[in-house]
PyMOL Python script that loads the backbone (N, CA, C, O; Angstrom):
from pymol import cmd

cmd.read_pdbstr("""\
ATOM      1  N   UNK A   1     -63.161   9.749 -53.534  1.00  0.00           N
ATOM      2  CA  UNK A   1     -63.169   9.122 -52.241  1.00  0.00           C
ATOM      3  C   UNK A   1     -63.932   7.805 -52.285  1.00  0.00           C
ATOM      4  O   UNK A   1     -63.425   6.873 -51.661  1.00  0.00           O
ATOM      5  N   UNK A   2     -65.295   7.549 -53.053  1.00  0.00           N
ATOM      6  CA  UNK A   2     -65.857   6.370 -53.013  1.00  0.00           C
ATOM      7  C   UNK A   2     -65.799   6.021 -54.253  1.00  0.00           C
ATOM      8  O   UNK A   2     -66.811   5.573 -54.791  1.00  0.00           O
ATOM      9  N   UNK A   3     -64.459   6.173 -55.043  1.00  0.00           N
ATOM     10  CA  UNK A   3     -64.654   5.478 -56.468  1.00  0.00           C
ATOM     11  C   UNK A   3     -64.469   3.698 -56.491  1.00  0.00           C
ATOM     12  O   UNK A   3     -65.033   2.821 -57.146  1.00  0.00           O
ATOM     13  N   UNK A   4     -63.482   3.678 -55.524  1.00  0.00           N
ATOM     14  CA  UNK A   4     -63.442   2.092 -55.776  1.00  0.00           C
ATOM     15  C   UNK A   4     -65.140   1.426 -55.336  1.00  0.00           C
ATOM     16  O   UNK A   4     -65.577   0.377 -55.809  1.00  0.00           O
ATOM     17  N   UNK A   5     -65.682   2.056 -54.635  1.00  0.00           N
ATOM     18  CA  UNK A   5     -67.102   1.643 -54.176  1.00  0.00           C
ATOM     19  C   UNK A   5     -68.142   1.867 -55.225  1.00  0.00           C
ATOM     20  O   UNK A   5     -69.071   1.068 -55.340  1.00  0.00           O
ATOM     21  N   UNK A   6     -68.036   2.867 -55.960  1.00  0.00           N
ATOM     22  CA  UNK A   6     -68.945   3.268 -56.985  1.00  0.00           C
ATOM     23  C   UNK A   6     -68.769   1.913 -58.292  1.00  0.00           C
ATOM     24  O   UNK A   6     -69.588   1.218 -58.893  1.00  0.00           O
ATOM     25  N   UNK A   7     -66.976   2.038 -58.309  1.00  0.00           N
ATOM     26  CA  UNK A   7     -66.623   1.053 -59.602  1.00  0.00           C
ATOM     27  C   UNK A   7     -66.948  -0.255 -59.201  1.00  0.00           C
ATOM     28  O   UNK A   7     -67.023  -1.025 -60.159  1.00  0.00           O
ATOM     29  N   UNK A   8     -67.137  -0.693 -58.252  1.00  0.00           N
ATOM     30  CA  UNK A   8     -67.589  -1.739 -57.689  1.00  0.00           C
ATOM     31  C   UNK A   8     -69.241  -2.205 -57.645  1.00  0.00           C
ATOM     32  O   UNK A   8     -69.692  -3.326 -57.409  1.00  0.00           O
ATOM     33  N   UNK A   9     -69.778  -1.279 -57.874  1.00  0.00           N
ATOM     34  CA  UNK A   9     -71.419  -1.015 -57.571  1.00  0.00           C
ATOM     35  C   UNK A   9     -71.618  -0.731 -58.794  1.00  0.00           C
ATOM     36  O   UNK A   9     -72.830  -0.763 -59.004  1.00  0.00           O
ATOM     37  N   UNK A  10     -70.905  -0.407 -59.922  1.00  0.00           N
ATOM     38  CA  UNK A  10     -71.277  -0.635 -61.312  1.00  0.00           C
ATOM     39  C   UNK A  10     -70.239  -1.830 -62.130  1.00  0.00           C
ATOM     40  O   UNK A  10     -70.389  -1.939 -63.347  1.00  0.00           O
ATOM     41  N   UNK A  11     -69.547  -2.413 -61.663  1.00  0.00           N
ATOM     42  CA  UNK A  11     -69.871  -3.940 -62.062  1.00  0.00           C
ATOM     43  C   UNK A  11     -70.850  -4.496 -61.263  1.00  0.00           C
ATOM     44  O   UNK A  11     -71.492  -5.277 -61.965  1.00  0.00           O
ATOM     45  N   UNK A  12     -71.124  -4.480 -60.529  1.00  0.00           N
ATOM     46  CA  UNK A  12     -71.950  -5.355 -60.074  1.00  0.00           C
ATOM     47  C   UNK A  12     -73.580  -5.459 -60.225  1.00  0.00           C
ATOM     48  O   UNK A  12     -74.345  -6.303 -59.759  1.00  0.00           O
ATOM     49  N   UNK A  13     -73.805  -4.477 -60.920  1.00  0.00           N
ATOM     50  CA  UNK A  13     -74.986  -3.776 -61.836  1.00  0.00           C
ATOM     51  C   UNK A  13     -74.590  -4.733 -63.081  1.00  0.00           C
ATOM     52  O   UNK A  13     -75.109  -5.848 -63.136  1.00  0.00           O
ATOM     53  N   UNK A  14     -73.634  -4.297 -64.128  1.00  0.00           N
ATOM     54  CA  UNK A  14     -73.268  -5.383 -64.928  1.00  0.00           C
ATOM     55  C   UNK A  14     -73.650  -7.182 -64.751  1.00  0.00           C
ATOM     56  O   UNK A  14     -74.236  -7.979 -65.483  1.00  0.00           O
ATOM     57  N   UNK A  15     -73.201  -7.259 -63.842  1.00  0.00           N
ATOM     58  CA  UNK A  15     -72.540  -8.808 -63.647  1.00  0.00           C
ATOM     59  C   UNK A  15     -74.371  -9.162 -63.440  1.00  0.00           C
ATOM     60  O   UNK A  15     -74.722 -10.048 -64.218  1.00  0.00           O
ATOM     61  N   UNK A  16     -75.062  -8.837 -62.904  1.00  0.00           N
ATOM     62  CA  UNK A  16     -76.841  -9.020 -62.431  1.00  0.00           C
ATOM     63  C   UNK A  16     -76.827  -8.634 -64.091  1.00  0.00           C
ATOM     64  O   UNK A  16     -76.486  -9.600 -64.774  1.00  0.00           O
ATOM     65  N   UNK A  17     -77.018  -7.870 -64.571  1.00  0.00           N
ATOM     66  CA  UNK A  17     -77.435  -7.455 -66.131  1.00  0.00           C
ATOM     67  C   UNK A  17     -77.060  -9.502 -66.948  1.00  0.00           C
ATOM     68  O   UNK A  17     -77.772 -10.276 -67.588  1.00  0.00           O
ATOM     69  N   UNK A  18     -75.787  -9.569 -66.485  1.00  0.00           N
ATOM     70  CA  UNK A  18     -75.180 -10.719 -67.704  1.00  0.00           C
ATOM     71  C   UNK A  18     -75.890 -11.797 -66.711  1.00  0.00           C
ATOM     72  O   UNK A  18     -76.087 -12.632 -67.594  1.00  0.00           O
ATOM     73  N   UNK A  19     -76.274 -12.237 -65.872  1.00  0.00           N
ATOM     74  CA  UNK A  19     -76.609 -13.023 -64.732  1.00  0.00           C
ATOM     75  C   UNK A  19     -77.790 -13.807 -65.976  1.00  0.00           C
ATOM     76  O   UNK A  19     -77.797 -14.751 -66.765  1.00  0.00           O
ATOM     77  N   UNK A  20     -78.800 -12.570 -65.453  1.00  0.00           N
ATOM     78  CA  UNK A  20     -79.630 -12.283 -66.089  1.00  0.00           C
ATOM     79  C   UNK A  20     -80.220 -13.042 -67.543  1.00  0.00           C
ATOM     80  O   UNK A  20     -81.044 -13.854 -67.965  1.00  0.00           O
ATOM     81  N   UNK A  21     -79.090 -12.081 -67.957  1.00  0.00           N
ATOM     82  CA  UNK A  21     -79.576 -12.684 -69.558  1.00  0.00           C
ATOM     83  C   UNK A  21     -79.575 -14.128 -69.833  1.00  0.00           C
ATOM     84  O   UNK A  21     -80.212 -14.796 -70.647  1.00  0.00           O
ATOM     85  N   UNK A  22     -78.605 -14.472 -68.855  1.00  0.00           N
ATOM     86  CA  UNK A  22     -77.914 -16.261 -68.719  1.00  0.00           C
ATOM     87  C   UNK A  22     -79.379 -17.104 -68.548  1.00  0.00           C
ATOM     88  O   UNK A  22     -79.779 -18.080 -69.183  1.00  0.00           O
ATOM     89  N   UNK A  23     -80.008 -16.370 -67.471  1.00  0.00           N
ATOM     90  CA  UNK A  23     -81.103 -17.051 -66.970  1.00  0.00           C
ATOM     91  C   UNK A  23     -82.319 -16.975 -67.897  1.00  0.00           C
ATOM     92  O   UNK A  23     -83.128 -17.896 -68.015  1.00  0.00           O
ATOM     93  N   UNK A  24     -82.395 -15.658 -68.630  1.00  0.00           N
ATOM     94  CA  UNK A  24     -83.575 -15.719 -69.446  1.00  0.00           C
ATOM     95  C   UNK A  24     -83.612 -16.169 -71.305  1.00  0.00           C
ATOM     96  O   UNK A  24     -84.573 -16.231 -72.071  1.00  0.00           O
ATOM     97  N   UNK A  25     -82.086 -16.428 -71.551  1.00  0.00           N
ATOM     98  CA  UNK A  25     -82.041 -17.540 -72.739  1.00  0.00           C
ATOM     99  C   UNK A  25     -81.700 -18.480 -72.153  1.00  0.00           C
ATOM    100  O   UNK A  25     -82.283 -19.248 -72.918  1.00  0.00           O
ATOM    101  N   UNK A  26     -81.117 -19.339 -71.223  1.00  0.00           N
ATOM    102  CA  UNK A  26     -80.928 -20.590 -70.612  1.00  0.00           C
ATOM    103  C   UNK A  26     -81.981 -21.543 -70.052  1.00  0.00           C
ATOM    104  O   UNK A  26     -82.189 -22.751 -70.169  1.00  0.00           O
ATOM    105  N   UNK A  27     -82.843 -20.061 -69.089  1.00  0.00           N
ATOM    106  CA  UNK A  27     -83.918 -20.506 -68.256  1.00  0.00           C
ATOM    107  C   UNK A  27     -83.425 -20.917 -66.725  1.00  0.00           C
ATOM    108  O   UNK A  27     -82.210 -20.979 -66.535  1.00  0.00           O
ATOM    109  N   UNK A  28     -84.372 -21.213 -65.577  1.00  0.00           N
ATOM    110  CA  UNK A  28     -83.968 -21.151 -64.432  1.00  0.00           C
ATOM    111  C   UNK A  28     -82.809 -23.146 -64.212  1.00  0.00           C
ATOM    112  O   UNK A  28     -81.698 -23.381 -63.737  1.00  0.00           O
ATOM    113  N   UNK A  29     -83.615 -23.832 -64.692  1.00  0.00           N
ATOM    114  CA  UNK A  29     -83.264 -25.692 -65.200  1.00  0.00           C
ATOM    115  C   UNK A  29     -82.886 -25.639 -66.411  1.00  0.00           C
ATOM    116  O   UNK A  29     -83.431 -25.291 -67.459  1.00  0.00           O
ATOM    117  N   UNK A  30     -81.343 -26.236 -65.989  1.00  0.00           N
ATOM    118  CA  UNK A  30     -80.831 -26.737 -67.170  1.00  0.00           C
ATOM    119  C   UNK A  30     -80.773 -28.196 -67.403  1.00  0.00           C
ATOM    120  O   UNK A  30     -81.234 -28.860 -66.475  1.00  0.00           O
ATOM    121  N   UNK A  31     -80.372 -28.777 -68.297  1.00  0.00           N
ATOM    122  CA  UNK A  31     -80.314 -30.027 -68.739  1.00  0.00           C
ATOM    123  C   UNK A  31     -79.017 -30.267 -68.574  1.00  0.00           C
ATOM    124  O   UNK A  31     -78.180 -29.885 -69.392  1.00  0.00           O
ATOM    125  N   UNK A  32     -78.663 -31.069 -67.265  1.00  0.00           N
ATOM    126  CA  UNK A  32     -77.100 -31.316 -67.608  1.00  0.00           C
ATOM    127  C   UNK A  32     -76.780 -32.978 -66.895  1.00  0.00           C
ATOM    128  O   UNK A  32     -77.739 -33.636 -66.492  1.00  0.00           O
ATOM    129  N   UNK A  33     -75.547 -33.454 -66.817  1.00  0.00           N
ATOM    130  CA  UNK A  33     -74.988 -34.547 -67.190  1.00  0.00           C
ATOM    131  C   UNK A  33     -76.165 -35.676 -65.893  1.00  0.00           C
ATOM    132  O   UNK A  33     -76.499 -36.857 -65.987  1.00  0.00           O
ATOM    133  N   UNK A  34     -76.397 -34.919 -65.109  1.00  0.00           N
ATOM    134  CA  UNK A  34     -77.198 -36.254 -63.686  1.00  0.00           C
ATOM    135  C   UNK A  34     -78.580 -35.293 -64.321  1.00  0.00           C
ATOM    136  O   UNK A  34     -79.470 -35.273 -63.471  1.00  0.00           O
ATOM    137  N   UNK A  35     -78.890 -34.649 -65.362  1.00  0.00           N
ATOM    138  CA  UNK A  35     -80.487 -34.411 -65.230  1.00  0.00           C
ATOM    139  C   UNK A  35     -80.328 -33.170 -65.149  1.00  0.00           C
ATOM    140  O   UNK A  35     -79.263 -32.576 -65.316  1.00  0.00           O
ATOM    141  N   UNK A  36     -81.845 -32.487 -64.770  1.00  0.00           N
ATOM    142  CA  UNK A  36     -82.439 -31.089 -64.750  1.00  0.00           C
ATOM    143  C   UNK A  36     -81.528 -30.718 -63.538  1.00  0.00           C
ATOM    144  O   UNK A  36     -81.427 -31.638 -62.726  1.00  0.00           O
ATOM    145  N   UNK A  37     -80.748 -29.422 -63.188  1.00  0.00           N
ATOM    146  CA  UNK A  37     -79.961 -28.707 -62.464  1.00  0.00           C
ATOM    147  C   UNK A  37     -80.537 -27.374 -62.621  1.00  0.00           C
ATOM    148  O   UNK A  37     -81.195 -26.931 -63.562  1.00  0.00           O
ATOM    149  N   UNK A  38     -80.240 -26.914 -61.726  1.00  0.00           N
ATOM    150  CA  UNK A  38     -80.135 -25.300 -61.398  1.00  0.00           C
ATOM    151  C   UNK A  38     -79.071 -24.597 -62.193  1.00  0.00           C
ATOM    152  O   UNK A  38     -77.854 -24.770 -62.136  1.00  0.00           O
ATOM    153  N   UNK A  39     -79.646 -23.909 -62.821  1.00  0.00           N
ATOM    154  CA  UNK A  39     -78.565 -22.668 -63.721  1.00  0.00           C
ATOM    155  C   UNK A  39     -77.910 -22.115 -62.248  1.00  0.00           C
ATOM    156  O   UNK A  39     -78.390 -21.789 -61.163  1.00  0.00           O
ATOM    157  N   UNK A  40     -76.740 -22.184 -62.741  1.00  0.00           N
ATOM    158  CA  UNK A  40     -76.014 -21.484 -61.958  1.00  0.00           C
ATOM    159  C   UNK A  40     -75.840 -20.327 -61.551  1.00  0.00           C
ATOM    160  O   UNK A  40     -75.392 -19.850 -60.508  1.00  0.00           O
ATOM    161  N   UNK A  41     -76.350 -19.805 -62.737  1.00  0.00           N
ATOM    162  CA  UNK A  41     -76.323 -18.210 -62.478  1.00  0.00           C
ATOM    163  C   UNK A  41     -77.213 -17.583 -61.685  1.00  0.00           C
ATOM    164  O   UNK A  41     -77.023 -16.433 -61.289  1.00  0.00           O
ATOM    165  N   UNK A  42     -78.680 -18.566 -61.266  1.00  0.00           N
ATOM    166  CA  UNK A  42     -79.309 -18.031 -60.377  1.00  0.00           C
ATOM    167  C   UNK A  42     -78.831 -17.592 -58.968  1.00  0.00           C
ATOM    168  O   UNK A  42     -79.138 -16.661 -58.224  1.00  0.00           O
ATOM    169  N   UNK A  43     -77.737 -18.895 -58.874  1.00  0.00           N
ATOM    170  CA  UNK A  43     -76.864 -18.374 -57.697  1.00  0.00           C
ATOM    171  C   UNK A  43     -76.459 -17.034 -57.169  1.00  0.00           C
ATOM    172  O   UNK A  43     -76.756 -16.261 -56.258  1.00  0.00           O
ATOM    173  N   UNK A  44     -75.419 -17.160 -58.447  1.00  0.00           N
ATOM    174  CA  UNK A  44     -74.255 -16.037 -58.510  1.00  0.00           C
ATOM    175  C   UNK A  44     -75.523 -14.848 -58.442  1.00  0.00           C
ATOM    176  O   UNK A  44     -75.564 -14.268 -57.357  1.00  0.00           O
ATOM    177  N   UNK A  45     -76.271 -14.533 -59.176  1.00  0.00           N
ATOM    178  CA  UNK A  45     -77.231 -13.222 -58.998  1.00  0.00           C
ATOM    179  C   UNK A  45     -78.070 -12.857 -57.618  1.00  0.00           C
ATOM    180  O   UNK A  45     -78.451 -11.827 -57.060  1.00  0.00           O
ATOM    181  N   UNK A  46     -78.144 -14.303 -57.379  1.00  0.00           N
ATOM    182  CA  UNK A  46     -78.841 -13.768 -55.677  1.00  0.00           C
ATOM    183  C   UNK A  46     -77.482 -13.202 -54.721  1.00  0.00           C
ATOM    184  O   UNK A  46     -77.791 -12.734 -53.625  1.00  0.00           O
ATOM    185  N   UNK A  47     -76.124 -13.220 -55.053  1.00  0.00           N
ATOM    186  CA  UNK A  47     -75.186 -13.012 -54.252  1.00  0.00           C
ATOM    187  C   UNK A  47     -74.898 -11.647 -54.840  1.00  0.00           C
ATOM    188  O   UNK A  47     -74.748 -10.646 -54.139  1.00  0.00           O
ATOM    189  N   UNK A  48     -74.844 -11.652 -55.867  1.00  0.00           N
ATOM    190  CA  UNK A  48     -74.442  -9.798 -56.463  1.00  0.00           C
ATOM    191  C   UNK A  48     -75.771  -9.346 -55.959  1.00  0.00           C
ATOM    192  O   UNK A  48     -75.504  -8.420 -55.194  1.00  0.00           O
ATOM    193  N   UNK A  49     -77.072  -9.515 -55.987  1.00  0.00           N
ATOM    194  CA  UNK A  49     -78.250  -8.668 -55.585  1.00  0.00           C
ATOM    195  C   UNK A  49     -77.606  -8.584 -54.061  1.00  0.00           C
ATOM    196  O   UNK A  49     -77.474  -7.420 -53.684  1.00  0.00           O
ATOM    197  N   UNK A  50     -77.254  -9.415 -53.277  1.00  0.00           N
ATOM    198  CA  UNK A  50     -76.634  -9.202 -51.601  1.00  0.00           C
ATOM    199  C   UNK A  50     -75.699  -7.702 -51.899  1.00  0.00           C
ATOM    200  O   UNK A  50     -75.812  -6.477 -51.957  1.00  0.00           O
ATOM    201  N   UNK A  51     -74.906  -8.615 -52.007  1.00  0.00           N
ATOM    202  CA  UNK A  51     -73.857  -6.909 -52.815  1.00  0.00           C
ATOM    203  C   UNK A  51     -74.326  -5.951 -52.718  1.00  0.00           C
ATOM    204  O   UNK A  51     -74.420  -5.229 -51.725  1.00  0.00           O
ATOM    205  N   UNK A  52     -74.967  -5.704 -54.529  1.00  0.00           N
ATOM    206  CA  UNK A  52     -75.337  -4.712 -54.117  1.00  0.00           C
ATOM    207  C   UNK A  52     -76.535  -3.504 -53.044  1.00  0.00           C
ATOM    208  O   UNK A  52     -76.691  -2.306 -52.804  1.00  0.00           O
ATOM    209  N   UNK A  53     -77.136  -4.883 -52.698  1.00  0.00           N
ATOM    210  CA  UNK A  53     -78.029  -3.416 -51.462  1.00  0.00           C
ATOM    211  C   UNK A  53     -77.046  -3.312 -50.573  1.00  0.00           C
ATOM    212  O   UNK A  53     -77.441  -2.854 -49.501  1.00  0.00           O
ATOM    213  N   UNK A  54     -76.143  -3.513 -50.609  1.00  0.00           N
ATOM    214  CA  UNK A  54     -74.831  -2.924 -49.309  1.00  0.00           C
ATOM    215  C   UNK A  54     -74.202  -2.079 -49.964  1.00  0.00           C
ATOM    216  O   UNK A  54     -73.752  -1.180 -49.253  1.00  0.00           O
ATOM    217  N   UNK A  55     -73.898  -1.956 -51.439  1.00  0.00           N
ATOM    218  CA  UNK A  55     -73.613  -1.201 -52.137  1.00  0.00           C
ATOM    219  C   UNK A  55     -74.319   0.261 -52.004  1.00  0.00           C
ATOM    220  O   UNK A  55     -73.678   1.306 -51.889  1.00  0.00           O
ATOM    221  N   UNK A  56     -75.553   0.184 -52.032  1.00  0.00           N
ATOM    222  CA  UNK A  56     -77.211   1.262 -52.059  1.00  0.00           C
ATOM    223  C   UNK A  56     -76.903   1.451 -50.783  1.00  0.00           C
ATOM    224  O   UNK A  56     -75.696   1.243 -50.905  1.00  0.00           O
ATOM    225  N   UNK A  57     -76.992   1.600 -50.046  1.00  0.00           N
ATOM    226  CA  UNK A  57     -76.660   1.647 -48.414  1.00  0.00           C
ATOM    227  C   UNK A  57     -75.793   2.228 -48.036  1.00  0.00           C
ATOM    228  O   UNK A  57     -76.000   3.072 -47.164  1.00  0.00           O
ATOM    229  N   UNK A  58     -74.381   1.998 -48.573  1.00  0.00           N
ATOM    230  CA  UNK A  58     -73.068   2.724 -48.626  1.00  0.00           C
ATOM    231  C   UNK A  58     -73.198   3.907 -49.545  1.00  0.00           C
ATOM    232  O   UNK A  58     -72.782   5.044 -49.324  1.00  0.00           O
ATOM    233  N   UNK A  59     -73.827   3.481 -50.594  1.00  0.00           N
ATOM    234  CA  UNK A  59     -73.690   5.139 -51.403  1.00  0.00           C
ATOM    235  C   UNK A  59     -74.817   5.724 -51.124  1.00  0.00           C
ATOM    236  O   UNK A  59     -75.243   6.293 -52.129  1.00  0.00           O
ATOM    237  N   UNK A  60     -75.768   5.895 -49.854  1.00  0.00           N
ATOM    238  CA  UNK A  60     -76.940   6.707 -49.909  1.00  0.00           C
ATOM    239  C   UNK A  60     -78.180   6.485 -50.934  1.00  0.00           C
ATOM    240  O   UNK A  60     -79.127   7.271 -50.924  1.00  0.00           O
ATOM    241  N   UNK A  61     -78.130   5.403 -51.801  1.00  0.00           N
ATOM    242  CA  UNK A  61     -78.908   5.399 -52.786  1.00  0.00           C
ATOM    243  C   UNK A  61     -80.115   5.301 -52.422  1.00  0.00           C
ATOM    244  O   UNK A  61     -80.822   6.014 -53.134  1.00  0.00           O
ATOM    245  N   UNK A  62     -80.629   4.807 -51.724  1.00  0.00           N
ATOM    246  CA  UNK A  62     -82.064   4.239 -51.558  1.00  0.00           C
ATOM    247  C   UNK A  62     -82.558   5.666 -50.060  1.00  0.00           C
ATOM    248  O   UNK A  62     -81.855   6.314 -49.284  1.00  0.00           O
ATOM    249  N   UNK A  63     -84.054   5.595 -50.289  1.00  0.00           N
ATOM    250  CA  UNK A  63     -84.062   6.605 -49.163  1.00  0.00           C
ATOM    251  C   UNK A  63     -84.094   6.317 -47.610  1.00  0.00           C
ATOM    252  O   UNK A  63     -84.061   7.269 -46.830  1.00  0.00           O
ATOM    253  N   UNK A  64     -84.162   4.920 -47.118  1.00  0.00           N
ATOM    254  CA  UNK A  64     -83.472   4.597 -45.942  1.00  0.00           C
ATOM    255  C   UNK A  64     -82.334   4.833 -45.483  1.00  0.00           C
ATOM    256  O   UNK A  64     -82.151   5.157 -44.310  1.00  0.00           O
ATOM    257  N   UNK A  65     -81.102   4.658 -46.638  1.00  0.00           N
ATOM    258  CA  UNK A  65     -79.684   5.062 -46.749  1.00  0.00           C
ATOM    259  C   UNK A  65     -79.492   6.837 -46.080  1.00  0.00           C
ATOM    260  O   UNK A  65     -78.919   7.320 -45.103  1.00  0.00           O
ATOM    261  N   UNK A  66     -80.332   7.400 -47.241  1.00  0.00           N
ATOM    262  CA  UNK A  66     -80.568   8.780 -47.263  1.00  0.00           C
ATOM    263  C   UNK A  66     -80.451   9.251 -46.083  1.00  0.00           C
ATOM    264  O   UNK A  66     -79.512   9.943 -45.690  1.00  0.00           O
ATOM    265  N   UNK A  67     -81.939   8.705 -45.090  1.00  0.00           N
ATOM    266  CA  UNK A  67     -81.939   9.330 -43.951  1.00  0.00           C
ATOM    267  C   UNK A  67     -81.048   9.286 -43.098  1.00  0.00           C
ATOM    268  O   UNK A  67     -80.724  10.172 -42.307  1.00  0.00           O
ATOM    269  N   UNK A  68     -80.483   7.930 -43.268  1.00  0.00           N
ATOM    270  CA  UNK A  68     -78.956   7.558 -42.171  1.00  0.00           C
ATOM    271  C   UNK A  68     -77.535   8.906 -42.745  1.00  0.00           C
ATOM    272  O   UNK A  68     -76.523   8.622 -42.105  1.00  0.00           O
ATOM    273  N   UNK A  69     -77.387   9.580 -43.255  1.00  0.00           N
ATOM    274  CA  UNK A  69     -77.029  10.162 -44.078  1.00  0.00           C
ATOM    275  C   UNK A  69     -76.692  11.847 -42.808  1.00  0.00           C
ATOM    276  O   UNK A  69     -77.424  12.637 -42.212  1.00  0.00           O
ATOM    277  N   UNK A  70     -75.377  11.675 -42.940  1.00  0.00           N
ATOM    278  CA  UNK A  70     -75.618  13.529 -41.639  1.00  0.00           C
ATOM    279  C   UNK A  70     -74.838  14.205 -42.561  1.00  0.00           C
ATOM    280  O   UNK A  70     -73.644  13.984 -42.769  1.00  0.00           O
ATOM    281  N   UNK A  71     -75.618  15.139 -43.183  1.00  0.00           N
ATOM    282  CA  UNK A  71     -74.762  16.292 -43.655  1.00  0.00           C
ATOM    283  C   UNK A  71     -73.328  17.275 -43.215  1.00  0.00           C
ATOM    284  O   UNK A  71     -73.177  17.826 -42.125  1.00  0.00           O
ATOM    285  N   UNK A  72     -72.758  17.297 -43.899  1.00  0.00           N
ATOM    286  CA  UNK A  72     -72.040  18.307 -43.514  1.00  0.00           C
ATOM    287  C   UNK A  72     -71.846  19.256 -42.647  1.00  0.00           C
ATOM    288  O   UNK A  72     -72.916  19.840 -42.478  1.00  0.00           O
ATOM    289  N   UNK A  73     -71.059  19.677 -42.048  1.00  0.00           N
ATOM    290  CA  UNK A  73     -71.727  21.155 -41.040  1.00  0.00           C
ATOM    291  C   UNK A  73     -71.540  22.364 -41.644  1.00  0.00           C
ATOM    292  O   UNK A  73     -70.588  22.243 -42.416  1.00  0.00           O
ATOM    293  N   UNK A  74     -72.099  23.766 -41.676  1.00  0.00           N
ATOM    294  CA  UNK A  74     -72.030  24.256 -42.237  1.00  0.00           C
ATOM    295  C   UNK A  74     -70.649  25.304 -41.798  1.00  0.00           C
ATOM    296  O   UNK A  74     -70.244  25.613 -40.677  1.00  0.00           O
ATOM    297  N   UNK A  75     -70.188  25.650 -43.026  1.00  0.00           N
ATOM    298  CA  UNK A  75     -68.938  26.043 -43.456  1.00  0.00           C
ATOM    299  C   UNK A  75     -68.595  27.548 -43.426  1.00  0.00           C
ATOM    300  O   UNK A  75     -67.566  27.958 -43.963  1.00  0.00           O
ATOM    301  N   UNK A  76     -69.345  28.257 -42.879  1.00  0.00           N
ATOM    302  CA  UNK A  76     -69.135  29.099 -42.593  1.00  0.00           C
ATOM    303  C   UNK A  76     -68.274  30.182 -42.256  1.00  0.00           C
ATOM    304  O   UNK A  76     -68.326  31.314 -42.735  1.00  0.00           O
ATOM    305  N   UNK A  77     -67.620  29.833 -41.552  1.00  0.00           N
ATOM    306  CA  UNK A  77     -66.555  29.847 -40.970  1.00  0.00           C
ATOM    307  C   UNK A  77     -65.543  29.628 -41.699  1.00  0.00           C
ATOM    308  O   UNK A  77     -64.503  30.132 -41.277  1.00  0.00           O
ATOM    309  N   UNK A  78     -65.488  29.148 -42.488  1.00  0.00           N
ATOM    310  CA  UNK A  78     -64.238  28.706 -43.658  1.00  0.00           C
ATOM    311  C   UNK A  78     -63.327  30.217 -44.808  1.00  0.00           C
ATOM    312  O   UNK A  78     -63.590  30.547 -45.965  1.00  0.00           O
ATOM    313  N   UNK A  79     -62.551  30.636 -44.097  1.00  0.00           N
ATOM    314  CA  UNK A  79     -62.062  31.578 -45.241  1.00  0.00           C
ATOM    315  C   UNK A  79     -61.341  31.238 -45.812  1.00  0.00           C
ATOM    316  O   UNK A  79     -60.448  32.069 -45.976  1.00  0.00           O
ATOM    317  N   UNK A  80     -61.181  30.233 -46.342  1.00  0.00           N
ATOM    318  CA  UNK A  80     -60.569  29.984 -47.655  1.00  0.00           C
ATOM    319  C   UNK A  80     -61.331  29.166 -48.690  1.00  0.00           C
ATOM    320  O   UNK A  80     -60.887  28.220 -49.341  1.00  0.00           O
ATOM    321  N   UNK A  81     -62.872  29.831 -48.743  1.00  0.00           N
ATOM    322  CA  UNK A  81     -63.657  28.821 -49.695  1.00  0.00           C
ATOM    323  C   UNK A  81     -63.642  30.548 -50.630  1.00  0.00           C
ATOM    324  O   UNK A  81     -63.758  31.752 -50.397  1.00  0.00           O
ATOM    325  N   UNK A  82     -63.394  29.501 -51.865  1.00  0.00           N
ATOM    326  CA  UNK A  82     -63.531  30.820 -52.927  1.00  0.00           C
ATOM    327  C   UNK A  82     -64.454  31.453 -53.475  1.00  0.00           C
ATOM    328  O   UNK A  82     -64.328  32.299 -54.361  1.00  0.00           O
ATOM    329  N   UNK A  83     -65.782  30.943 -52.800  1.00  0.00           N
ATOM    330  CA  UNK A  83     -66.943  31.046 -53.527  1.00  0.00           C
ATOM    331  C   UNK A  83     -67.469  32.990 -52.632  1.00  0.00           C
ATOM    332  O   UNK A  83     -68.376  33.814 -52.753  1.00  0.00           O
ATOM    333  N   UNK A  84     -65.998  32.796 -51.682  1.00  0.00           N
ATOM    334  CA  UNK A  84     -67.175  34.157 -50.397  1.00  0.00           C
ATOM    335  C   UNK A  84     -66.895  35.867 -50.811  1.00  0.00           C
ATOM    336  O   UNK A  84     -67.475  36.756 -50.189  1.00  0.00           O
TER     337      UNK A  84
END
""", "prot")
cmd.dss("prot")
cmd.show_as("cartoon", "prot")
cmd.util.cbc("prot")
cmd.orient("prot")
């Protein structure tokens, strides 16, 4: 039910991972054609970090999420669970 959300919330774990690495062999200033610039990737990573806490939020991850979170009702009543 939330796989496209999950597969989505683990690239986007990825993509911050490669962000990342960009920034810490590159560095935050690069050297480019008008002078010292902003790595780009600092960008792109502050926008996947957006992502994903909407990501954490949607899948219950974090314990703010959690509490927003209403269980199930209980099932009781259900005769066709195979477990009874």
């Amino acid at each position: 039910m939330d796989t496209s959300t999950l597969t989505d919330y683990c690239v986007c774990i990825a993509r911050i991972d490669q962000c990342e690495r960009e920034i810490s062999a590159n560095g935050i200033l690069m050297l480019g054609e008008r002078g010292w610039q902003k790595n780009g990737a600092t960008t792109i990573v502050g926008q996947y970090r957006t992502q994903l806490a909407r990501y954490i939020g949607e899948l219950g991850l974090s314990p703010s999420a959690r509490g927003r979170l209403t269980p199930p009702e209980n099932g009781d009543d259900d005769d066709d669970d195979v477990f009874d």
